[in-house]
mmCIF file as gemmi writes it, N, C-alpha and C atoms, coordinates in Angstrom:
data_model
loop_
_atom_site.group_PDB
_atom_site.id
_atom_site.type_symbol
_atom_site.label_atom_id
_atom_site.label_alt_id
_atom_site.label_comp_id
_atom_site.label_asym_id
_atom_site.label_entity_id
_atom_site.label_seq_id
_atom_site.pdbx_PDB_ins_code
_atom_site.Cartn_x
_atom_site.Cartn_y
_atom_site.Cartn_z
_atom_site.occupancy
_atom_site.B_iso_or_equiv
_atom_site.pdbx_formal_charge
_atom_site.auth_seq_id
_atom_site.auth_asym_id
_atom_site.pdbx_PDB_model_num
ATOM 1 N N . UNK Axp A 1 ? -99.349 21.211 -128.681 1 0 ? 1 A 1
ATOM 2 C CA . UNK Axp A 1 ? -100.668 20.603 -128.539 1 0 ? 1 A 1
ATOM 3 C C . UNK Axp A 1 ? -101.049 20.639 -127.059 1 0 ? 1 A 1
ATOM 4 N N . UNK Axp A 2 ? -102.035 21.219 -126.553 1 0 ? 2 A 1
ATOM 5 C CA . UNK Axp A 2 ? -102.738 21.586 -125.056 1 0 ? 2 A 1
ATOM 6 C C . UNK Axp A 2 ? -102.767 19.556 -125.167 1 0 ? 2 A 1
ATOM 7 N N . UNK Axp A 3 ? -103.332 19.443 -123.447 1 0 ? 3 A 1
ATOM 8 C CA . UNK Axp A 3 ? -103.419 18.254 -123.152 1 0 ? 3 A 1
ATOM 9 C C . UNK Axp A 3 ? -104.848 17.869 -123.521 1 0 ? 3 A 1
ATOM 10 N N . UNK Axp A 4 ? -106.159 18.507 -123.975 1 0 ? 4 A 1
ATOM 11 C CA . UNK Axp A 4 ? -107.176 18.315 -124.439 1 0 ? 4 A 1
ATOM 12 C C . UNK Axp A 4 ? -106.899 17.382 -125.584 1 0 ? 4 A 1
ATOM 13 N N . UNK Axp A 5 ? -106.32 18.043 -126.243 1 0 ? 5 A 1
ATOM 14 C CA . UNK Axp A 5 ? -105.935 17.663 -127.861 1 0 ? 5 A 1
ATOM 15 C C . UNK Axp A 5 ? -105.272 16.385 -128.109 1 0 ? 5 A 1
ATOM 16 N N . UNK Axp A 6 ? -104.635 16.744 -126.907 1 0 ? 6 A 1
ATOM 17 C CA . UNK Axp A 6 ? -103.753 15.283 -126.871 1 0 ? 6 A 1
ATOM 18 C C . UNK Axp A 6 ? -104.193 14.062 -126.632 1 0 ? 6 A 1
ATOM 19 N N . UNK Axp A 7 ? -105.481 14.15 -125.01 1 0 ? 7 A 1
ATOM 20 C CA . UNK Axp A 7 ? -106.391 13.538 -124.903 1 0 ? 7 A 1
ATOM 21 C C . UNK Axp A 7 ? -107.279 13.012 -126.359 1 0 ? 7 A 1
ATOM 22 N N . UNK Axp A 8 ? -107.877 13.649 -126.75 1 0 ? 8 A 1
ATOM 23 C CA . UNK Axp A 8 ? -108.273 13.679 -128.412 1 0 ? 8 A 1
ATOM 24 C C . UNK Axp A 8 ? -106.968 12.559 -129.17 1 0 ? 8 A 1
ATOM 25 N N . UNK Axp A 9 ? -106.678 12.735 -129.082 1 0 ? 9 A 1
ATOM 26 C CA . UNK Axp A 9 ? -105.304 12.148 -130.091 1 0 ? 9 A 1
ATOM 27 C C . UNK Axp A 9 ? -105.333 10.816 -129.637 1 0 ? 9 A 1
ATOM 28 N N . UNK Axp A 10 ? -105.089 10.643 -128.32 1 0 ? 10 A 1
ATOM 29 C CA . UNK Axp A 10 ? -105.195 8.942 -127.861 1 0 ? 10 A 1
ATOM 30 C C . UNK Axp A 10 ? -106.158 8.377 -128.121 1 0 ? 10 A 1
ATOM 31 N N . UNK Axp A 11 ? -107.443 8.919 -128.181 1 0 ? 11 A 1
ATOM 32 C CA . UNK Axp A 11 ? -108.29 8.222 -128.251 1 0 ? 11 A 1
ATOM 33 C C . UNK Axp A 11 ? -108.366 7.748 -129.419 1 0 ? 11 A 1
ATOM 34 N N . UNK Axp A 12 ? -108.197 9.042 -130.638 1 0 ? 12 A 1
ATOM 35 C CA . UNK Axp A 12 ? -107.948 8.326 -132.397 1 0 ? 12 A 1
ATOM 36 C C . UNK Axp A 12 ? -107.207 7.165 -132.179 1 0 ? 12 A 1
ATOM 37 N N . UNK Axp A 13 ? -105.837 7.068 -132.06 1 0 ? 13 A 1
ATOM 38 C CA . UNK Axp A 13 ? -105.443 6.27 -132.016 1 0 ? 13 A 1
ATOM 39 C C . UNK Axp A 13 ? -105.493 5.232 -131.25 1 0 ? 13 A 1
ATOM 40 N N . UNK Axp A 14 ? -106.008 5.104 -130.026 1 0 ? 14 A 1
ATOM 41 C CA . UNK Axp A 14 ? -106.764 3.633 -129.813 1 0 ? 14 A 1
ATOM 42 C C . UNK Axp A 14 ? -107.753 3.036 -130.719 1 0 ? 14 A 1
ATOM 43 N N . UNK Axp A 15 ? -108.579 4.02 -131.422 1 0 ? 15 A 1
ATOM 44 C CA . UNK Axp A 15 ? -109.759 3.681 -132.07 1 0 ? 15 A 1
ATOM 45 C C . UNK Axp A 15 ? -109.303 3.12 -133.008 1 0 ? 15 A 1
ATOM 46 N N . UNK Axp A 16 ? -107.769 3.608 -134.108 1 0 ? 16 A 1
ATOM 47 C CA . UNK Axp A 16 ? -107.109 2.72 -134.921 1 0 ? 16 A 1
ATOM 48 C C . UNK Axp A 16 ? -106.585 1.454 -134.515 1 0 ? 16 A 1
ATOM 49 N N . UNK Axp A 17 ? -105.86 1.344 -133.384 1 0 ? 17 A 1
ATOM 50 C CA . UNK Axp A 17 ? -105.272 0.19 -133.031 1 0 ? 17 A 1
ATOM 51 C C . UNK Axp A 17 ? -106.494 -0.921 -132.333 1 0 ? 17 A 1
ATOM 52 N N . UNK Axp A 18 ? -107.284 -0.661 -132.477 1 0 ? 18 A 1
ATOM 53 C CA . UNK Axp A 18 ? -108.489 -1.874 -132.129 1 0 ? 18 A 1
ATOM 54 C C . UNK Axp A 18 ? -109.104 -2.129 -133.053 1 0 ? 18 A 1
ATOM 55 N N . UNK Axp A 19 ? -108.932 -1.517 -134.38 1 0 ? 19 A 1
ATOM 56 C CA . UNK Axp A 19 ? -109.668 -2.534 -135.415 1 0 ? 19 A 1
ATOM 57 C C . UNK Axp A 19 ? -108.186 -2.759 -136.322 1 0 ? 19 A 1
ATOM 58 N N . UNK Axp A 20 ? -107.004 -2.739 -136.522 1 0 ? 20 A 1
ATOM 59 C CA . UNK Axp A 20 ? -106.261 -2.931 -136.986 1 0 ? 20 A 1
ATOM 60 C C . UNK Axp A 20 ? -105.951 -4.354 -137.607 1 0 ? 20 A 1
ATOM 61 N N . UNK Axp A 21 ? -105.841 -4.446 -138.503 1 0 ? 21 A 1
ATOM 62 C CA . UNK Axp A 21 ? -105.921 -6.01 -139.235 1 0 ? 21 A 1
ATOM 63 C C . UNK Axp A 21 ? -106.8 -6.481 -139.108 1 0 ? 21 A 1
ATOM 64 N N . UNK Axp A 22 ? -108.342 -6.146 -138.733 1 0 ? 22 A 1
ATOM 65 C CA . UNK Axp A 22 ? -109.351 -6.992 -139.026 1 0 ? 22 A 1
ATOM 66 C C . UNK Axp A 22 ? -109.614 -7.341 -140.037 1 0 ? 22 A 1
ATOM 67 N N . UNK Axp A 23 ? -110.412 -7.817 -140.411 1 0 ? 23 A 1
ATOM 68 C CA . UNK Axp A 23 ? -111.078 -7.812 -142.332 1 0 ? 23 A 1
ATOM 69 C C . UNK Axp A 23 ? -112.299 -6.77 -141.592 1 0 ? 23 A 1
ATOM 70 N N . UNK Axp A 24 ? -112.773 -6.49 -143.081 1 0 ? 24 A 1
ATOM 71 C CA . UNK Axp A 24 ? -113.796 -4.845 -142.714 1 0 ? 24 A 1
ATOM 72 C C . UNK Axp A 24 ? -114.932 -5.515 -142.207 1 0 ? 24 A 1
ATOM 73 N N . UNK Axp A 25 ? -114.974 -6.686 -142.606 1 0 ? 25 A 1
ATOM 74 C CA . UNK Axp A 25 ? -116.517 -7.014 -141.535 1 0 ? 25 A 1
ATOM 75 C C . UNK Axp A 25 ? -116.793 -7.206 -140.3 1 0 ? 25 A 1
ATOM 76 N N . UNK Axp A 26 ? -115.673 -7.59 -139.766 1 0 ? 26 A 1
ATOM 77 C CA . UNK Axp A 26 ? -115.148 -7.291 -138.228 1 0 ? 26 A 1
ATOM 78 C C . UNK Axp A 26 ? -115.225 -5.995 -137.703 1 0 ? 26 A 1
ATOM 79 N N . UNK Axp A 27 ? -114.107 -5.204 -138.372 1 0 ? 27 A 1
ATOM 80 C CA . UNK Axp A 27 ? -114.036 -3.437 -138.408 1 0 ? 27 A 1
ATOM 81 C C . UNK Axp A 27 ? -115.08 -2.914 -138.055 1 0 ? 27 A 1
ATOM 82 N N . UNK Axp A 28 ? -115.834 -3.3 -139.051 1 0 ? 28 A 1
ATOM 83 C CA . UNK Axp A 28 ? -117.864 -2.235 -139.286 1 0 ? 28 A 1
ATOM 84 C C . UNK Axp A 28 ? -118.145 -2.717 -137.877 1 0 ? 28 A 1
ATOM 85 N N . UNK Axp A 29 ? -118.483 -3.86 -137.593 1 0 ? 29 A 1
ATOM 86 C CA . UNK Axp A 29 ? -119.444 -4.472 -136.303 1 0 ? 29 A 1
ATOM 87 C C . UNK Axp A 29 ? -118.395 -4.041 -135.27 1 0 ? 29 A 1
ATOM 88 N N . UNK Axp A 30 ? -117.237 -3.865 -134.884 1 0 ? 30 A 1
ATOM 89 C CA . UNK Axp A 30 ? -116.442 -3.467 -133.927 1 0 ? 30 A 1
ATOM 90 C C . UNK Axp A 30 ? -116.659 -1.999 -133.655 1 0 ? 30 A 1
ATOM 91 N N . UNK Axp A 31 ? -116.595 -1.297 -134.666 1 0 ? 31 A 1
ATOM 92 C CA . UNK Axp A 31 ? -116.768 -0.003 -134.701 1 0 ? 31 A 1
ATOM 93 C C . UNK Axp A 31 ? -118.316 0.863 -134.905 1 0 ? 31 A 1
ATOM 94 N N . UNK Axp A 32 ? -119.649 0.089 -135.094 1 0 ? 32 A 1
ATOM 95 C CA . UNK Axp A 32 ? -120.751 0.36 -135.033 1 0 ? 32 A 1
ATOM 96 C C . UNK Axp A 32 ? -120.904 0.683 -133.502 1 0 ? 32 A 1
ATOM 97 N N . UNK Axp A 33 ? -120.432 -1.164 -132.874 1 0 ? 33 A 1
ATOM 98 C CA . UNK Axp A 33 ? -120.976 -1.107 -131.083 1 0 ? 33 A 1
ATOM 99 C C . UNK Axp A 33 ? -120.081 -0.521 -131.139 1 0 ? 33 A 1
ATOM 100 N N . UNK Axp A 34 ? -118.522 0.501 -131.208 1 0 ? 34 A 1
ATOM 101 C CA . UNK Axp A 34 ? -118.012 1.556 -129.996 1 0 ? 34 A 1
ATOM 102 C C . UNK Axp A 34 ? -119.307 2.544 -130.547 1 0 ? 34 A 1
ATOM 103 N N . UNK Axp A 35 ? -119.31 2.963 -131.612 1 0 ? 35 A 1
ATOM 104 C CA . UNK Axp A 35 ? -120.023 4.22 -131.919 1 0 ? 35 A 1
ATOM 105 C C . UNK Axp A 35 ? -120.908 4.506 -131.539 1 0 ? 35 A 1
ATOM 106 N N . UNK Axp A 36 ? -122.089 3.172 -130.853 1 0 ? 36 A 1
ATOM 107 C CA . UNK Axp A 36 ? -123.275 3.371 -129.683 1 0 ? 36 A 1
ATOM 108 C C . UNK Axp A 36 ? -122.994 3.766 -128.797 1 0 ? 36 A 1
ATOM 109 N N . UNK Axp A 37 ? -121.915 2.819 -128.54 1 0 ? 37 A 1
ATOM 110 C CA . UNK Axp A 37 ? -121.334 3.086 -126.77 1 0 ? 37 A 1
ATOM 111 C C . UNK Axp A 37 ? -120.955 4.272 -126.111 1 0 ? 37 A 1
ATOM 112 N N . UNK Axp A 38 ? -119.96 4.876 -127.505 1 0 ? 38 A 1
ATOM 113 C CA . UNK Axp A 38 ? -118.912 5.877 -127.731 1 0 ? 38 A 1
ATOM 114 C C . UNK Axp A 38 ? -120.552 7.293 -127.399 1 0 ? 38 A 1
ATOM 115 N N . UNK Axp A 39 ? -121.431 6.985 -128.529 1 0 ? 39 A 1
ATOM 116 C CA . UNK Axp A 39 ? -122.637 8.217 -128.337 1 0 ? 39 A 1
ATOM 117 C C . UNK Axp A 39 ? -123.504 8.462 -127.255 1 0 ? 39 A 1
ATOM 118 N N . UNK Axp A 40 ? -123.749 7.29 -127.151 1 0 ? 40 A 1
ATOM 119 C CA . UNK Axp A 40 ? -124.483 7.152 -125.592 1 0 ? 40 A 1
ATOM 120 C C . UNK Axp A 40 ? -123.958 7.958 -124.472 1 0 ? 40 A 1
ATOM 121 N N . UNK Axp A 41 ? -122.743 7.574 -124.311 1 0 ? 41 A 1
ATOM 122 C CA . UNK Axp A 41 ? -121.59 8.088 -123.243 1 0 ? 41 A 1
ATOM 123 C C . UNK Axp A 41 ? -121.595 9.622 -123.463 1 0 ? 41 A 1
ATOM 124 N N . UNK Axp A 42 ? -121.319 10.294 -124.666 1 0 ? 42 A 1
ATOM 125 C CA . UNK Axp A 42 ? -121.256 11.516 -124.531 1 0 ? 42 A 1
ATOM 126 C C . UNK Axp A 42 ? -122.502 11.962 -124.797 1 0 ? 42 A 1
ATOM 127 N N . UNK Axp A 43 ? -123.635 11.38 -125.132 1 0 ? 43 A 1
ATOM 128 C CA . UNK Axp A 43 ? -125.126 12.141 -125.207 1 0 ? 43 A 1
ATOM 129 C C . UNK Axp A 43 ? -125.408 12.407 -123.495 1 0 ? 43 A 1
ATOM 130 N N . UNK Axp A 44 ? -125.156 11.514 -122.874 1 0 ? 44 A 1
ATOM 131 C CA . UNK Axp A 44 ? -124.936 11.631 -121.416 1 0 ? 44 A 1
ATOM 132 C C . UNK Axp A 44 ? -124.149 12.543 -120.401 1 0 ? 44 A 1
ATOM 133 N N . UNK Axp A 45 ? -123.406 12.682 -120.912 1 0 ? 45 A 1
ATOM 134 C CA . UNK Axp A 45 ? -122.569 13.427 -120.314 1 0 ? 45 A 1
ATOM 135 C C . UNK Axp A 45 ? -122.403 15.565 -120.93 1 0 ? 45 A 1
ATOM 136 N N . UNK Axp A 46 ? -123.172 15.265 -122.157 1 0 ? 46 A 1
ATOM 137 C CA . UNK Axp A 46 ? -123.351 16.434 -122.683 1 0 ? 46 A 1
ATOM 138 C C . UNK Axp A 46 ? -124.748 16.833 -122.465 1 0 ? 46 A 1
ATOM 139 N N . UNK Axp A 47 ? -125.977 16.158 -121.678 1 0 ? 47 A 1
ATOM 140 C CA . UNK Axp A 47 ? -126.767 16.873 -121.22 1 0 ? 47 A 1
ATOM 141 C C . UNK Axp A 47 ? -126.565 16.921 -119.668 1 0 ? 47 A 1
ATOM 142 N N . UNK Axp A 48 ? -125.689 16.089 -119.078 1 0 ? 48 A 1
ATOM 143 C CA . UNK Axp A 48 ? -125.518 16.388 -117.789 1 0 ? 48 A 1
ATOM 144 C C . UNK Axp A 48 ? -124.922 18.134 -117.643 1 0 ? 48 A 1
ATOM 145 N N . UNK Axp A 49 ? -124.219 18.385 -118.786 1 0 ? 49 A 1
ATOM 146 C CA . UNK Axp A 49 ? -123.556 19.472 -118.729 1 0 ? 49 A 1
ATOM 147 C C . UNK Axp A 49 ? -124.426 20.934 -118.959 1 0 ? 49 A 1
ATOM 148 N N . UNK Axp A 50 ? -125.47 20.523 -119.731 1 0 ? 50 A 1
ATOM 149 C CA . UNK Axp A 50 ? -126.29 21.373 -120.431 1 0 ? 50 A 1
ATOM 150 C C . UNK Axp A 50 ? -127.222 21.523 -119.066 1 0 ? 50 A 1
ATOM 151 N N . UNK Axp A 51 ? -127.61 20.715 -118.805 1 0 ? 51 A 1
ATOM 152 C CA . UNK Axp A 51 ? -128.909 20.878 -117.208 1 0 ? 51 A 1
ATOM 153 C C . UNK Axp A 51 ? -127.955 21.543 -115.92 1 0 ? 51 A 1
ATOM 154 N N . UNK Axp A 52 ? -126.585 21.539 -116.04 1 0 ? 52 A 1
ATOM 155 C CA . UNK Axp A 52 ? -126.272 21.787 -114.973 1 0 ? 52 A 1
ATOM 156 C C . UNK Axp A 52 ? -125.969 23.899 -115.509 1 0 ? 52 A 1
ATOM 157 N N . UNK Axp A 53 ? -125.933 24.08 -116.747 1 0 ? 53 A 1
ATOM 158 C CA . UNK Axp A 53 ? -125.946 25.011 -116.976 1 0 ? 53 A 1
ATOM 159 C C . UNK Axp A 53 ? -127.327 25.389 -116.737 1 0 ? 53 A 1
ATOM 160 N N . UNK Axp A 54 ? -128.236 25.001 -116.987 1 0 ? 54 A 1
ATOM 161 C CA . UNK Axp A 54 ? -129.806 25.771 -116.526 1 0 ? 54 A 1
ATOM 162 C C . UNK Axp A 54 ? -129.598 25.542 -115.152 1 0 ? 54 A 1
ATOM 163 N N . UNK Axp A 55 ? -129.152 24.648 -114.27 1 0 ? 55 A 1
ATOM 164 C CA . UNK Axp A 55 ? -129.797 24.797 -112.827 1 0 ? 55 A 1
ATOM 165 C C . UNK Axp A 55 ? -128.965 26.077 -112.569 1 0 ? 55 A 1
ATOM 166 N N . UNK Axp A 56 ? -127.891 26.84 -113.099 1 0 ? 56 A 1
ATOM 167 C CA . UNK Axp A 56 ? -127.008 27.898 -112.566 1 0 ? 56 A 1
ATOM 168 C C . UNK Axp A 56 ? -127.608 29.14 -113.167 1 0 ? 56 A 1
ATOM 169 N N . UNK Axp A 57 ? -128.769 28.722 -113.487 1 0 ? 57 A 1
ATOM 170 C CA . UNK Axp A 57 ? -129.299 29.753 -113.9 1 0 ? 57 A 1
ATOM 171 C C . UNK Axp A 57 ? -129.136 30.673 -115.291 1 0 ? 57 A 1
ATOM 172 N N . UNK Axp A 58 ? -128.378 29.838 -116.762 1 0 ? 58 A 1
ATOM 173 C CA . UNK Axp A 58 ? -128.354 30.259 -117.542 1 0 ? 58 A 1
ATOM 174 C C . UNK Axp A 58 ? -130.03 30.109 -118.538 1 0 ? 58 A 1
ATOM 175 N N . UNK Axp A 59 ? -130.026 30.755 -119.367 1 0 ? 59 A 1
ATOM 176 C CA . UNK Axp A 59 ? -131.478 30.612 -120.448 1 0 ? 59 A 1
ATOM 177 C C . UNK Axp A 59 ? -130.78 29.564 -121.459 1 0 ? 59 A 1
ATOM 178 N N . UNK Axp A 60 ? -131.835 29.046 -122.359 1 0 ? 60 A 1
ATOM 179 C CA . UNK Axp A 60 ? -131.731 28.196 -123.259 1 0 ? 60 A 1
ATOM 180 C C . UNK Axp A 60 ? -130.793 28.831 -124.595 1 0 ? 60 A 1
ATOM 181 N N . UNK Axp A 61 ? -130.735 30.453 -124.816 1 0 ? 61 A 1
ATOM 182 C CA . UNK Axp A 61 ? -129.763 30.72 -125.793 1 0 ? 61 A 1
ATOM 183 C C . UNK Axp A 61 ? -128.91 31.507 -125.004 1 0 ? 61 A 1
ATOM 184 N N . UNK Axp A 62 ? -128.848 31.69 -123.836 1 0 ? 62 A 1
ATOM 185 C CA . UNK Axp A 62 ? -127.523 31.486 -123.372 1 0 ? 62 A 1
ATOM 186 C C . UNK Axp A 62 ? -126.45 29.973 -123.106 1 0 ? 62 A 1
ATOM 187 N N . UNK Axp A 63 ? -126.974 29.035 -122.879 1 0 ? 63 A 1
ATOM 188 C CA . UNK Axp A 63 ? -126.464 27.93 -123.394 1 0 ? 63 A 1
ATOM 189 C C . UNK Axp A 63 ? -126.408 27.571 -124.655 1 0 ? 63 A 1
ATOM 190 N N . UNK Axp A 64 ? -126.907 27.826 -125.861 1 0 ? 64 A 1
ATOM 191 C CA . UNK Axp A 64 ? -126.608 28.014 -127.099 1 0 ? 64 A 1
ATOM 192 C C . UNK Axp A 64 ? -125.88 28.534 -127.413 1 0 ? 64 A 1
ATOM 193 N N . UNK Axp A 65 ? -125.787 29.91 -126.437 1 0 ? 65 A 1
ATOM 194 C CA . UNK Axp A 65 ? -124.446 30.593 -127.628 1 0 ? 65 A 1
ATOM 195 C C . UNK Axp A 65 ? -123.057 29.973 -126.824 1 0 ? 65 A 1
ATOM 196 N N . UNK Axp A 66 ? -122.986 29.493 -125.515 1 0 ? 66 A 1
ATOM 197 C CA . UNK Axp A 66 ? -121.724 29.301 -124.783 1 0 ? 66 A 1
ATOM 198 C C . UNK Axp A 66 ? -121.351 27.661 -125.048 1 0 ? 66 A 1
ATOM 199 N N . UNK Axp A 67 ? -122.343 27.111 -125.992 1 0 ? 67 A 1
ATOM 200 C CA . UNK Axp A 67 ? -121.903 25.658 -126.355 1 0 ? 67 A 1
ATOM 201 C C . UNK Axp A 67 ? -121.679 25.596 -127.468 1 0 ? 67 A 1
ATOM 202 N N . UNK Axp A 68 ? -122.336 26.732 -128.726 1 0 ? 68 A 1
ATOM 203 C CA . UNK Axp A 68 ? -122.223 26.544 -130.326 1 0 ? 68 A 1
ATOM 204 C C . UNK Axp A 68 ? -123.401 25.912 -130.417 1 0 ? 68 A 1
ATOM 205 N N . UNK Axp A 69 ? -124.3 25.371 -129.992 1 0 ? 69 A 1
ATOM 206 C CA . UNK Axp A 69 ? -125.287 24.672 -130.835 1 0 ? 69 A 1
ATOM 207 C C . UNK Axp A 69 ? -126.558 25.3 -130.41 1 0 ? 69 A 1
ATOM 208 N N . UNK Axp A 70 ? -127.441 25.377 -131.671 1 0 ? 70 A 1
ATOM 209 C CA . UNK Axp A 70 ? -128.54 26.367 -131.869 1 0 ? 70 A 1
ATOM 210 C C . UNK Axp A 70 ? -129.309 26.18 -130.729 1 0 ? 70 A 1
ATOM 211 N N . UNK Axp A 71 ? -130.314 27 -130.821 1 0 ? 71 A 1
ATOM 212 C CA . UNK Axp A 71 ? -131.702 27.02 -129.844 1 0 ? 71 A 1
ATOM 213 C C . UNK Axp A 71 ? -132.445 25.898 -129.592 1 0 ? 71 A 1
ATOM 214 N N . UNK Axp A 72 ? -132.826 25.509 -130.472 1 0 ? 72 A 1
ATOM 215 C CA . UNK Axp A 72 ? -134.042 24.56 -130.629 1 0 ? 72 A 1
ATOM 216 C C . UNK Axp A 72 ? -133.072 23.453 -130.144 1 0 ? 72 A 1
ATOM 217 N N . UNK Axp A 73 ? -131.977 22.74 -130.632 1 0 ? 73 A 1
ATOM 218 C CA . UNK Axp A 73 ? -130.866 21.532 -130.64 1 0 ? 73 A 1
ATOM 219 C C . UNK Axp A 73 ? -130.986 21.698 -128.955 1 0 ? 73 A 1
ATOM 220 N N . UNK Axp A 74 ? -130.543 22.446 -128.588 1 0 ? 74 A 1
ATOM 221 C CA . UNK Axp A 74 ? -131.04 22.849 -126.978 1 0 ? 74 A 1
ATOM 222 C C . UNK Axp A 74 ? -132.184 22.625 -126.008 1 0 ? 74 A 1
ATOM 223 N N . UNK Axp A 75 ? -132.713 23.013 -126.265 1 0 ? 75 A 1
ATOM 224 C CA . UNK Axp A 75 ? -134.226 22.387 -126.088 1 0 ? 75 A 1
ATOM 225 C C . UNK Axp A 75 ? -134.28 20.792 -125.996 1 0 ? 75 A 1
ATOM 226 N N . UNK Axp A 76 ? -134.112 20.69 -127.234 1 0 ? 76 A 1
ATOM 227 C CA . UNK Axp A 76 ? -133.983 18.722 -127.416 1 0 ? 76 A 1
ATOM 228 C C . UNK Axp A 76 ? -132.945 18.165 -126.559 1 0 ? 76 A 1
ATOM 229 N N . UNK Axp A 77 ? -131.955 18.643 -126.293 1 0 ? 77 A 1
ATOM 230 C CA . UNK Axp A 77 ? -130.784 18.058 -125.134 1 0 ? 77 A 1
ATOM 231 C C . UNK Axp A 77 ? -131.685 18.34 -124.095 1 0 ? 77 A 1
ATOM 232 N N . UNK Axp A 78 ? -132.003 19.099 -123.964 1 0 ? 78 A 1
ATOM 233 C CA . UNK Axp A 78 ? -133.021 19.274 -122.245 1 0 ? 78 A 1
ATOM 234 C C . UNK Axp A 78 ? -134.068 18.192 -121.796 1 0 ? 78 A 1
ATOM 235 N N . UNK Axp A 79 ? -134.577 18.463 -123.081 1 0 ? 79 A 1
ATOM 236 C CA . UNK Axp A 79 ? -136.011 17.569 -123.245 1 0 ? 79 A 1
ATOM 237 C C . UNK Axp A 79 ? -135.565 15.821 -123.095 1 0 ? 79 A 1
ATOM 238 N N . UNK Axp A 80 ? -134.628 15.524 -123.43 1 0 ? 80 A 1
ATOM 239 C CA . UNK Axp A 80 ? -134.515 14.144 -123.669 1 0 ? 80 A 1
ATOM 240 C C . UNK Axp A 80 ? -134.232 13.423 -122.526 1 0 ? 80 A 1
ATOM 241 N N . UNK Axp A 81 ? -134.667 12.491 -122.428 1 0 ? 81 A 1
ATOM 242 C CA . UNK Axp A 81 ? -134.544 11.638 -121.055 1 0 ? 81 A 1
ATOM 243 C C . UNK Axp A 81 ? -133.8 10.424 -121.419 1 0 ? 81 A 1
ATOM 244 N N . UNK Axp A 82 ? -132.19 10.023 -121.582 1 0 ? 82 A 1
ATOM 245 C CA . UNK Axp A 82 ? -131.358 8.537 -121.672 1 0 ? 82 A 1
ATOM 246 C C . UNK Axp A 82 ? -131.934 7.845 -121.433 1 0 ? 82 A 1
ATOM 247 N N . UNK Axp A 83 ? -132.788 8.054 -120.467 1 0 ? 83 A 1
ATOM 248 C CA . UNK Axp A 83 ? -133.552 6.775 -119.741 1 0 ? 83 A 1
ATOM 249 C C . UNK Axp A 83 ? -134.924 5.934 -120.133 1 0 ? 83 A 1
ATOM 250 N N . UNK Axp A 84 ? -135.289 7.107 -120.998 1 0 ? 84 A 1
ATOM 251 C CA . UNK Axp A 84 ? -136.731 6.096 -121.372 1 0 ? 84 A 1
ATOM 252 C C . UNK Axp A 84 ? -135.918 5.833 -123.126 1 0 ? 84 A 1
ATOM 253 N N . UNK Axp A 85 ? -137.028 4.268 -123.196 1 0 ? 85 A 1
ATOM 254 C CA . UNK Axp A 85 ? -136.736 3.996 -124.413 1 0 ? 85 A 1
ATOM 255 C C . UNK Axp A 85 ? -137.15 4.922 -125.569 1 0 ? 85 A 1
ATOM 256 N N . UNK Axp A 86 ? -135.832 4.287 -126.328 1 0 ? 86 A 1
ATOM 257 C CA . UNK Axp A 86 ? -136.249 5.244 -127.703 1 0 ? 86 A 1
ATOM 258 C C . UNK Axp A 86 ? -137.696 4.642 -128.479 1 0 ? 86 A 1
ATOM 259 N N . UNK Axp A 87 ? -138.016 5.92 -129.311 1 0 ? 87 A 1
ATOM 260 C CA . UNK Axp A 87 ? -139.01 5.885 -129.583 1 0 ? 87 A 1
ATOM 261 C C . UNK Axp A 87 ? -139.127 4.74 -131.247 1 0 ? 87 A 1
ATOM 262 N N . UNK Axp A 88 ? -140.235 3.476 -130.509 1 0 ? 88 A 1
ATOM 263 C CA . UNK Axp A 88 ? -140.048 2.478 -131.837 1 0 ? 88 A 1
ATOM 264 C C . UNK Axp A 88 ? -139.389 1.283 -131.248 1 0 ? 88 A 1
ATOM 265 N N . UNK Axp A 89 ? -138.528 1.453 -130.284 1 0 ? 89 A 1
ATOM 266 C CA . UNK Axp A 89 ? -137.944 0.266 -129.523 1 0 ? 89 A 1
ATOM 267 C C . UNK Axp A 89 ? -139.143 -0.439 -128.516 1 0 ? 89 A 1
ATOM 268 N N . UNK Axp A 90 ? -138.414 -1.93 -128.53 1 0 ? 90 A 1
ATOM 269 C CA . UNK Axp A 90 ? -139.042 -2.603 -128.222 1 0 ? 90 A 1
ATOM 270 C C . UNK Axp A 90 ? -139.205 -2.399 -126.452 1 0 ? 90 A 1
ATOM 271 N N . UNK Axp A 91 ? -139.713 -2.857 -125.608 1 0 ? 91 A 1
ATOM 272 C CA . UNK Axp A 91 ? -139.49 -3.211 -124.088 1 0 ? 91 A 1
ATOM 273 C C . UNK Axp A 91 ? -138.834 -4.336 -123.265 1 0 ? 91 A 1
């Protein structure tokens, strides 16, 4: 197992050992807020990655094909700003 994977692996298993013996209604609400937290974090960090591929001068399906995810999905990582509220949320 490369150390990626492994990385990968700890994290499963932290994610098990922090809801472990809860009752599931605990579980759900424990594991909803990581799953914001958890998405947020990498929606962040996966368009930091994606913009830093356009400032080097790649095109939008050249970052498509060197990430796996389509054209358009691309676009929308570009387009999106973390920072302004989502759309429907309050202020």
């Amino acid at each position: 197992m490369d150390d990626r994977a492994e990385e990968v692996q700890r994290v499963l298993d932290a994610i098990d050992a922090l809801t472990e013996g809860e009752p599931p209604e605990a579980r759900a609400k424990r594991l909803t807020d990581l799953l914001k937290s958890v998405g947020e974090k990498v929606r962040r960090e996966r368009r930091d990655a994606v913009l830093e591929m356009q400032a080097n001068g790649m095109s939008y399906r050249q970052i498509a094909d060197a990430t796996g995810v389509n054209f358009s999905r691309i676009r929308q990582i570009i387009a999106d700003d973390p920072d302004k509220p989502a759309r429907g949320a309050e202020a």
